[in-house]
CHARMM internal coordinates of N, CA and C (Angstrom, degrees):
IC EDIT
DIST 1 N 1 CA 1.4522
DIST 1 CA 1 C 1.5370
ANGL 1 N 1 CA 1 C 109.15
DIST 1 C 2 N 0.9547
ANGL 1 CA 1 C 2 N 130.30
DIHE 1 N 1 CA 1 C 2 N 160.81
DIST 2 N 2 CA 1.4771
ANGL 1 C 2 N 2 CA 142.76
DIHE 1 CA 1 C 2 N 2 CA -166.10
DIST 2 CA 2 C 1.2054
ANGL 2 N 2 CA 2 C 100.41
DIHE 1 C 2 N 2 CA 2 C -110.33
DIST 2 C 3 N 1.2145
ANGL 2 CA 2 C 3 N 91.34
DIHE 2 N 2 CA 2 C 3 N 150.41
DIST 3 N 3 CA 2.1574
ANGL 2 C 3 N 3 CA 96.19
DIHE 2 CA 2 C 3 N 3 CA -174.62
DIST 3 CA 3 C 1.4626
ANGL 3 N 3 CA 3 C 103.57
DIHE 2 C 3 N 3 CA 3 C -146.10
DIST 3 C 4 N 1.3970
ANGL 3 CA 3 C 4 N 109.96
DIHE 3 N 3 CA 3 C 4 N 90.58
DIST 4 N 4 CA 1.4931
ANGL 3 C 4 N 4 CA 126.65
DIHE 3 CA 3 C 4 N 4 CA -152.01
DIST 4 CA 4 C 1.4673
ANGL 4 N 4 CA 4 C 84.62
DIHE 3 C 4 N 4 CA 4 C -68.85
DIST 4 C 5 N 0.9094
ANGL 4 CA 4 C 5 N 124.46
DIHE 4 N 4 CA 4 C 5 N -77.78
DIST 5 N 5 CA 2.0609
ANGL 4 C 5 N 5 CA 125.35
DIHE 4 CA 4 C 5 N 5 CA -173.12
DIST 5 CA 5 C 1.6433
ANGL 5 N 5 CA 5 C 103.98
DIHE 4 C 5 N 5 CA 5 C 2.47
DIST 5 C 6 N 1.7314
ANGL 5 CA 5 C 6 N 90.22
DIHE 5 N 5 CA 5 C 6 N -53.99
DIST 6 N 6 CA 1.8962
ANGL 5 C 6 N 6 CA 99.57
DIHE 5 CA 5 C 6 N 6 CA -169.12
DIST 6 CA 6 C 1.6838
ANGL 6 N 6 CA 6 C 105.70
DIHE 5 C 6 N 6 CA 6 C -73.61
DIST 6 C 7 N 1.3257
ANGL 6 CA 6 C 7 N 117.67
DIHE 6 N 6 CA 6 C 7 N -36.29
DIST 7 N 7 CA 0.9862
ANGL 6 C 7 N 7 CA 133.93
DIHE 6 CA 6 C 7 N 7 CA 177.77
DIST 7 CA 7 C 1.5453
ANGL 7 N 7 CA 7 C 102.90
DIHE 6 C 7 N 7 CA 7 C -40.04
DIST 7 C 8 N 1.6734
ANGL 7 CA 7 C 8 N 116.11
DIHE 7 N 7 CA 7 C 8 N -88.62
DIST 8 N 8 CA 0.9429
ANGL 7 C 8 N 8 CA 126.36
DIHE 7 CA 7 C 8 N 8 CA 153.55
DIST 8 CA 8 C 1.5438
ANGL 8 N 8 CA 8 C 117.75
DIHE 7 C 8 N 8 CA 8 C -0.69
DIST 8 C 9 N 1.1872
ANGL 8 CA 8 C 9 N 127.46
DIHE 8 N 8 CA 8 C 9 N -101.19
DIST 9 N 9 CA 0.9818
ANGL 8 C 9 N 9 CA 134.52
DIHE 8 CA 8 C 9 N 9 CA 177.30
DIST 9 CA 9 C 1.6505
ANGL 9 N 9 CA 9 C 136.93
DIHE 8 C 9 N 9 CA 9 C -19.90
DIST 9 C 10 N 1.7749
ANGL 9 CA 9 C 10 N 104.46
DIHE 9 N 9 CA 9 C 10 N -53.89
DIST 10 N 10 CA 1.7008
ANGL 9 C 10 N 10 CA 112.23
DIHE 9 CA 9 C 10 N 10 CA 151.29
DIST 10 CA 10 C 1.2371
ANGL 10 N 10 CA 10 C 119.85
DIHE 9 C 10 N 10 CA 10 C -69.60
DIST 10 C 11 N 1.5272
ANGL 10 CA 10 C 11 N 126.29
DIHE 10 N 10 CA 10 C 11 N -18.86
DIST 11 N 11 CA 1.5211
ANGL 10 C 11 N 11 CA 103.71
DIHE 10 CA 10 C 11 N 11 CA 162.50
DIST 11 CA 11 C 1.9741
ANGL 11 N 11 CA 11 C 124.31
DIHE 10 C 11 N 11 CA 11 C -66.74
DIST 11 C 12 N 1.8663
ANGL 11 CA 11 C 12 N 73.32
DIHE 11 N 11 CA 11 C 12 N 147.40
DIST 12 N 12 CA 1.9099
ANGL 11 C 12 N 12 CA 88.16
DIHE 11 CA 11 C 12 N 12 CA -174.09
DIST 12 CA 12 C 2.0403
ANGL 12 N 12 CA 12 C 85.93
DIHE 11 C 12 N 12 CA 12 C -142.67
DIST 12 C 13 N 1.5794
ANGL 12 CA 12 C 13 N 91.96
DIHE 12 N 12 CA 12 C 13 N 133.55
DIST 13 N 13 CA 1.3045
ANGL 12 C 13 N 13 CA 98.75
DIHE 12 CA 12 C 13 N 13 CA -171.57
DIST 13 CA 13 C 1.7622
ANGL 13 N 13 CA 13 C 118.76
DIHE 12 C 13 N 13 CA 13 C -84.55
DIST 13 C 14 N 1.3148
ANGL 13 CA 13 C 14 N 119.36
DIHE 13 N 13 CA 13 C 14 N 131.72
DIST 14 N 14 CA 0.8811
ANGL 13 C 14 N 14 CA 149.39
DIHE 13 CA 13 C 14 N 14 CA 178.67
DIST 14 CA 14 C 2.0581
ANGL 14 N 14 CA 14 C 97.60
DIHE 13 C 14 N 14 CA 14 C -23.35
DIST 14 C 15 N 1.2968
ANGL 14 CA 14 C 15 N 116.91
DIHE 14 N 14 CA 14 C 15 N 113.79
DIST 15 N 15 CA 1.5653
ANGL 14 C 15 N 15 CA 108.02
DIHE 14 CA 14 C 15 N 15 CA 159.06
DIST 15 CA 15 C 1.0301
ANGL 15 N 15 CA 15 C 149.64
DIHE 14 C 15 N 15 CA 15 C -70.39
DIST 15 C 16 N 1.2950
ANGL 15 CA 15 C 16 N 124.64
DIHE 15 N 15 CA 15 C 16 N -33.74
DIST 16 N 16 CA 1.4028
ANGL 15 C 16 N 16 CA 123.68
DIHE 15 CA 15 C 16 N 16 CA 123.22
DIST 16 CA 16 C 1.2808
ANGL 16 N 16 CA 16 C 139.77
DIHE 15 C 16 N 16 CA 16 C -23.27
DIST 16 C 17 N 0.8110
ANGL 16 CA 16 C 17 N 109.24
DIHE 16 N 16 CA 16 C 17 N -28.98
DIST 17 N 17 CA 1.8035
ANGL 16 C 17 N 17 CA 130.31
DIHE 16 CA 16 C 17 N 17 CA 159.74
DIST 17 CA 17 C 1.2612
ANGL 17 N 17 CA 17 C 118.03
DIHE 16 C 17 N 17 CA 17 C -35.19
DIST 17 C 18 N 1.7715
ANGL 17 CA 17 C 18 N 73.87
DIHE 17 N 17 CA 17 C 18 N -75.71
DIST 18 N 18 CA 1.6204
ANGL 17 C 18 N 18 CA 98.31
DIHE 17 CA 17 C 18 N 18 CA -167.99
DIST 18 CA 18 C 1.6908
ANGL 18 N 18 CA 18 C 117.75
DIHE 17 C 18 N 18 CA 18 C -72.51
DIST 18 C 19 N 1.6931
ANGL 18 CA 18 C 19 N 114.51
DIHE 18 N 18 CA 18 C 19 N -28.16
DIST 19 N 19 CA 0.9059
ANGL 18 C 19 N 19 CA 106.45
DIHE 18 CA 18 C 19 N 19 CA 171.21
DIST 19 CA 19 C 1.6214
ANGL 19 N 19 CA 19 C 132.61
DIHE 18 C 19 N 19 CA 19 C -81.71
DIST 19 C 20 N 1.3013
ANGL 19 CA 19 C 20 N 81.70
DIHE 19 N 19 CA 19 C 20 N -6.49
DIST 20 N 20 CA 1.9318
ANGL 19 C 20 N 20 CA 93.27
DIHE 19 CA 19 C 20 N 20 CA 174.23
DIST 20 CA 20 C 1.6850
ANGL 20 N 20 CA 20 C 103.16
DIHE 19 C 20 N 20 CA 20 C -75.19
DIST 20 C 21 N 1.7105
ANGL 20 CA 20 C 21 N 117.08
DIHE 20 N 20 CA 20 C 21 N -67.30
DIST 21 N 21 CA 1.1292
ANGL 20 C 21 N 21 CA 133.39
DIHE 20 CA 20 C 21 N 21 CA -177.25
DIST 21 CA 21 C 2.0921
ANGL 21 N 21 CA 21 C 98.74
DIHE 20 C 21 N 21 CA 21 C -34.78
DIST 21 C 22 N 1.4349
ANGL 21 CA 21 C 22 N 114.85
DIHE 21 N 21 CA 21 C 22 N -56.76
DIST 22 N 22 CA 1.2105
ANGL 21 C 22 N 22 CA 120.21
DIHE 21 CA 21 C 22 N 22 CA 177.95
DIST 22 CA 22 C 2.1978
ANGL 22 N 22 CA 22 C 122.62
DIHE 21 C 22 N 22 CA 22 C -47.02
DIST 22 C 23 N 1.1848
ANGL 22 CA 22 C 23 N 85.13
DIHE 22 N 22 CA 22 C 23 N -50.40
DIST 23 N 23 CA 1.8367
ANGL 22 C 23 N 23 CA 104.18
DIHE 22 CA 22 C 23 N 23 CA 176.92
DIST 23 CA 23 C 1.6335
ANGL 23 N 23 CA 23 C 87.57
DIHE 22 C 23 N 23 CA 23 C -73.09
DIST 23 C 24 N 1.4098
ANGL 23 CA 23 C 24 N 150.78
DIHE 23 N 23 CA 23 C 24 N -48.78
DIST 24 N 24 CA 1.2695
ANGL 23 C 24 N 24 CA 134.79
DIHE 23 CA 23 C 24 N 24 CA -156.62
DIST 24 CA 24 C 1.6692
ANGL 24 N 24 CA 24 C 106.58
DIHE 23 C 24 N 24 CA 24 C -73.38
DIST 24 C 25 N 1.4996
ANGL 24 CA 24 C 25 N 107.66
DIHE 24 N 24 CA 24 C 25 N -55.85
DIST 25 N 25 CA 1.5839
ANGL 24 C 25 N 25 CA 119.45
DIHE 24 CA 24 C 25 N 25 CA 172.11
DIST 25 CA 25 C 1.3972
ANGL 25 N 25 CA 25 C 111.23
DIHE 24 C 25 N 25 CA 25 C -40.47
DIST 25 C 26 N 1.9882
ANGL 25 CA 25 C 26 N 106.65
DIHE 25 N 25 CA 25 C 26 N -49.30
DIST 26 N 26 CA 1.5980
ANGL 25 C 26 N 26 CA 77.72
DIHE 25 CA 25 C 26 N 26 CA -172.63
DIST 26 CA 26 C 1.7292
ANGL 26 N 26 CA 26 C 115.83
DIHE 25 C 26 N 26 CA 26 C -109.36
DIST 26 C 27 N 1.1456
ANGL 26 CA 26 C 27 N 120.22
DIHE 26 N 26 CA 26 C 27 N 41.33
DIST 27 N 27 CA 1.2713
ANGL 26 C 27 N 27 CA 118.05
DIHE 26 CA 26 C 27 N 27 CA 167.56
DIST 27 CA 27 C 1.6435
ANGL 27 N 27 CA 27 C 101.50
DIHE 26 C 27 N 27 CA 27 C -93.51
DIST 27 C 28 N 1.3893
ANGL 27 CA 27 C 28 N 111.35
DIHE 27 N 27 CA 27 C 28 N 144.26
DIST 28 N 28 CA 1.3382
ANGL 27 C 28 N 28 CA 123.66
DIHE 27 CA 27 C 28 N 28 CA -156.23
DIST 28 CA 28 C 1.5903
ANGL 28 N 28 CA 28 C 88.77
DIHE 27 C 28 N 28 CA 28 C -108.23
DIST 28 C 29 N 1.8442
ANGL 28 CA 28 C 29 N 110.38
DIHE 28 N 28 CA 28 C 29 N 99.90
DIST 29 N 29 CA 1.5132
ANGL 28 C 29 N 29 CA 102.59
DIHE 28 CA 28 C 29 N 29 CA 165.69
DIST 29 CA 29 C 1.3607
ANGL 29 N 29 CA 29 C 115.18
DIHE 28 C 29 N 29 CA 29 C -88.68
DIST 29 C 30 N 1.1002
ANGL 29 CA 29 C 30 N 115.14
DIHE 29 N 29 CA 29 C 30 N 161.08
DIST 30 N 30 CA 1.9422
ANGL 29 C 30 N 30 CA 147.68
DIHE 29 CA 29 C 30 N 30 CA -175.78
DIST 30 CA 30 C 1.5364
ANGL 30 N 30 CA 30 C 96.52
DIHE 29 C 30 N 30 CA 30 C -76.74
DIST 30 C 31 N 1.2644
ANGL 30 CA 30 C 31 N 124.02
DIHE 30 N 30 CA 30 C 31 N 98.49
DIST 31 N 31 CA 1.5241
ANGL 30 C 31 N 31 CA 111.91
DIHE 30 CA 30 C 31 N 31 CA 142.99
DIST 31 CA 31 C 1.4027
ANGL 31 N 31 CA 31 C 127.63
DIHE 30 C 31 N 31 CA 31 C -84.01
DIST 31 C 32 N 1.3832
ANGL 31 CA 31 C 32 N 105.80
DIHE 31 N 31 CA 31 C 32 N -178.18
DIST 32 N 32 CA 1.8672
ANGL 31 C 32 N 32 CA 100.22
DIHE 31 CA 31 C 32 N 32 CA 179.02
DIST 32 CA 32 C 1.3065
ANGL 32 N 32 CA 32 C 111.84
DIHE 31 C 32 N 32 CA 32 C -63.45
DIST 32 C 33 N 1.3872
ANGL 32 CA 32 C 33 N 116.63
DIHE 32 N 32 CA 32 C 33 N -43.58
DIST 33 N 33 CA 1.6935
ANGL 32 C 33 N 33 CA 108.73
DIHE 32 CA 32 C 33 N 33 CA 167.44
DIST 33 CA 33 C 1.1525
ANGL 33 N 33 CA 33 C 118.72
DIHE 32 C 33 N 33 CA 33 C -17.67
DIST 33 C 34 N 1.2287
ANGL 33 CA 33 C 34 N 103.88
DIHE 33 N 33 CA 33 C 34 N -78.19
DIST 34 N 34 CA 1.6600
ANGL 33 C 34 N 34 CA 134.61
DIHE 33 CA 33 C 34 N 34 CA -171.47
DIST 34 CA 34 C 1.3381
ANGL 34 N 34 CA 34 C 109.21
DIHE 33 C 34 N 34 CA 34 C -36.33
DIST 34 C 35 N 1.7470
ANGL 34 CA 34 C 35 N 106.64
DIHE 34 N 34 CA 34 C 35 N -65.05
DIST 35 N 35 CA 1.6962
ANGL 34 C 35 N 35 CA 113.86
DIHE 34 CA 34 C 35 N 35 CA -175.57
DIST 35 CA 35 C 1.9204
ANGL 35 N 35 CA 35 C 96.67
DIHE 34 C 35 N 35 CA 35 C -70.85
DIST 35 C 36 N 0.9598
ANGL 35 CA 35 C 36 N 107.07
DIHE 35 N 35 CA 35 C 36 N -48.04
DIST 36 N 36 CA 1.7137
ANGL 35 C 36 N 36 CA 84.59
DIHE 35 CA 35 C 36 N 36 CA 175.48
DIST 36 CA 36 C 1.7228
ANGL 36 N 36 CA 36 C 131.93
DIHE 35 C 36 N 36 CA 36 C -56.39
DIST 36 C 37 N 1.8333
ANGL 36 CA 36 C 37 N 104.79
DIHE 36 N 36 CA 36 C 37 N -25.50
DIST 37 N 37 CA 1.3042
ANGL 36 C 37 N 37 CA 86.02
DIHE 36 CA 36 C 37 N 37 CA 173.04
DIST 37 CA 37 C 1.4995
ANGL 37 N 37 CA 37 C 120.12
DIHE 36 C 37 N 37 CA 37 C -91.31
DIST 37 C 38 N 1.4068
ANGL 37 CA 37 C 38 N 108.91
DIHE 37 N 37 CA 37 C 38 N -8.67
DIST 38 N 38 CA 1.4510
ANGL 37 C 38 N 38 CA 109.28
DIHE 37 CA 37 C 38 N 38 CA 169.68
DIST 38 CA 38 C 1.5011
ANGL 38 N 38 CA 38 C 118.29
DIHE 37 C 38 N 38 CA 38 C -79.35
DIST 38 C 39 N 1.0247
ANGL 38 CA 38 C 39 N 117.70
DIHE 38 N 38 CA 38 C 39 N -4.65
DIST 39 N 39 CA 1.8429
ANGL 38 C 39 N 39 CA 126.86
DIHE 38 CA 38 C 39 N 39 CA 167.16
DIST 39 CA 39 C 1.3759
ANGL 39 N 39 CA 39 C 103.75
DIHE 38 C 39 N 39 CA 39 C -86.79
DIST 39 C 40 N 1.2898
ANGL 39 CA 39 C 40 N 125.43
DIHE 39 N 39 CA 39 C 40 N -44.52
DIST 40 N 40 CA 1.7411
ANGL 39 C 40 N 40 CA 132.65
DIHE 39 CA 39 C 40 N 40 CA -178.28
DIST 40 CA 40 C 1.9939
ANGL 40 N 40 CA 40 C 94.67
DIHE 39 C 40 N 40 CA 40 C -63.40
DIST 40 C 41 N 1.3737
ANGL 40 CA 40 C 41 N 116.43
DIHE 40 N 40 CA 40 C 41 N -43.68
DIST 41 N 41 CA 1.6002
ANGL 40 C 41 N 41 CA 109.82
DIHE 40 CA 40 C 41 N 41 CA -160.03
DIST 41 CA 41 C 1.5622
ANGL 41 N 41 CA 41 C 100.73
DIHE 40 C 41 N 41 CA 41 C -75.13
DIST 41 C 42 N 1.8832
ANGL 41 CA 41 C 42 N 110.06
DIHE 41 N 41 CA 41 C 42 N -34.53
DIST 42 N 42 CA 1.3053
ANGL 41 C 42 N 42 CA 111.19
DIHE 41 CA 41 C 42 N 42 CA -174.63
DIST 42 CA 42 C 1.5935
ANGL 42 N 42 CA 42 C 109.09
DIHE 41 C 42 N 42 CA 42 C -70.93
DIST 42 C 43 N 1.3536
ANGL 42 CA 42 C 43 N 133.88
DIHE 42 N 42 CA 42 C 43 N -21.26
DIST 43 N 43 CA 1.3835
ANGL 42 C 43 N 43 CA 147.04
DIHE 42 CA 42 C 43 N 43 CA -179.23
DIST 43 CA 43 C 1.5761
ANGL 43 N 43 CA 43 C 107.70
DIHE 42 C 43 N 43 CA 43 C -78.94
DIST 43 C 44 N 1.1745
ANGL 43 CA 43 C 44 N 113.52
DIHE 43 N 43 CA 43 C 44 N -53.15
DIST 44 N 44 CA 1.4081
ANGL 43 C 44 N 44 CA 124.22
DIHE 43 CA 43 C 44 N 44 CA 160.49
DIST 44 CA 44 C 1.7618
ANGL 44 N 44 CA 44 C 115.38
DIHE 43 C 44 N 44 CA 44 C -24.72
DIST 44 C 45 N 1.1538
ANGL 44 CA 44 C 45 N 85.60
DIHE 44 N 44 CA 44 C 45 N -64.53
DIST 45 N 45 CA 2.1182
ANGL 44 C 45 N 45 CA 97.39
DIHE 44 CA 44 C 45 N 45 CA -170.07
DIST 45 CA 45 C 1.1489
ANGL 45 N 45 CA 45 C 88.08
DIHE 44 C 45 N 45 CA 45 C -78.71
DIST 45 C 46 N 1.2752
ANGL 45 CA 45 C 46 N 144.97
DIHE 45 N 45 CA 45 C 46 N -68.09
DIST 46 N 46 CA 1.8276
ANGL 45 C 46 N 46 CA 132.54
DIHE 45 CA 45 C 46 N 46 CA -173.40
DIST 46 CA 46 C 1.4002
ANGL 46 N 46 CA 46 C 118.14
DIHE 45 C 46 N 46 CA 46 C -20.71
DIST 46 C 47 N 1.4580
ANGL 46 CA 46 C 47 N 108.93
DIHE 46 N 46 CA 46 C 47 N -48.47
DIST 47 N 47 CA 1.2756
ANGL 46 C 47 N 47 CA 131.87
DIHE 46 CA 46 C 47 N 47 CA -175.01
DIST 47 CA 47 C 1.6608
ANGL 47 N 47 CA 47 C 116.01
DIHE 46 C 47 N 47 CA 47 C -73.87
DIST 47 C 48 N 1.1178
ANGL 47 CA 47 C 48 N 98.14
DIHE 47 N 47 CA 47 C 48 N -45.15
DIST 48 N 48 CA 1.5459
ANGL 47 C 48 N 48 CA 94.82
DIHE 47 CA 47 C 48 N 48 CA 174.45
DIST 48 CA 48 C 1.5070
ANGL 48 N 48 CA 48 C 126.18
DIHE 47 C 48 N 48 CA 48 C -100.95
DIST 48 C 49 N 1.7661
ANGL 48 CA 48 C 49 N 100.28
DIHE 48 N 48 CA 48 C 49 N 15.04
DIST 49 N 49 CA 1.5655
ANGL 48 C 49 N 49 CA 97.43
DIHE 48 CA 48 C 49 N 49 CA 172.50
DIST 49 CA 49 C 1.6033
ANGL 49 N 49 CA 49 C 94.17
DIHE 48 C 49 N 49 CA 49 C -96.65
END
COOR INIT
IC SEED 1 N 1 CA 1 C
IC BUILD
């Protein structure tokens, strides 16, 4: 039978894990927001040069 408590306890999390989970959090993705307000700022200056 399994005795999760102990189970629990000897787990130690995978490093790779953590360093993937770490590089995913901090890469800064682009939503449509984003690409739309940088198309609105680049339209902006077109316009007023």
């Amino acid at each position: 039978m399994i005795h999760f408590e102990d189970e629990i306890k000897k787990y130690k999390p995978c490093l790779e894990i953590e360093e993937t989970e770490d590089s995913i959090y901090n890469y800064e993705l682009k939503d449509i927001s984003d690409i739309l307000q940088e198309i609105l700022k680049e339209l902006k200056t077109e316009t007023q040069s």
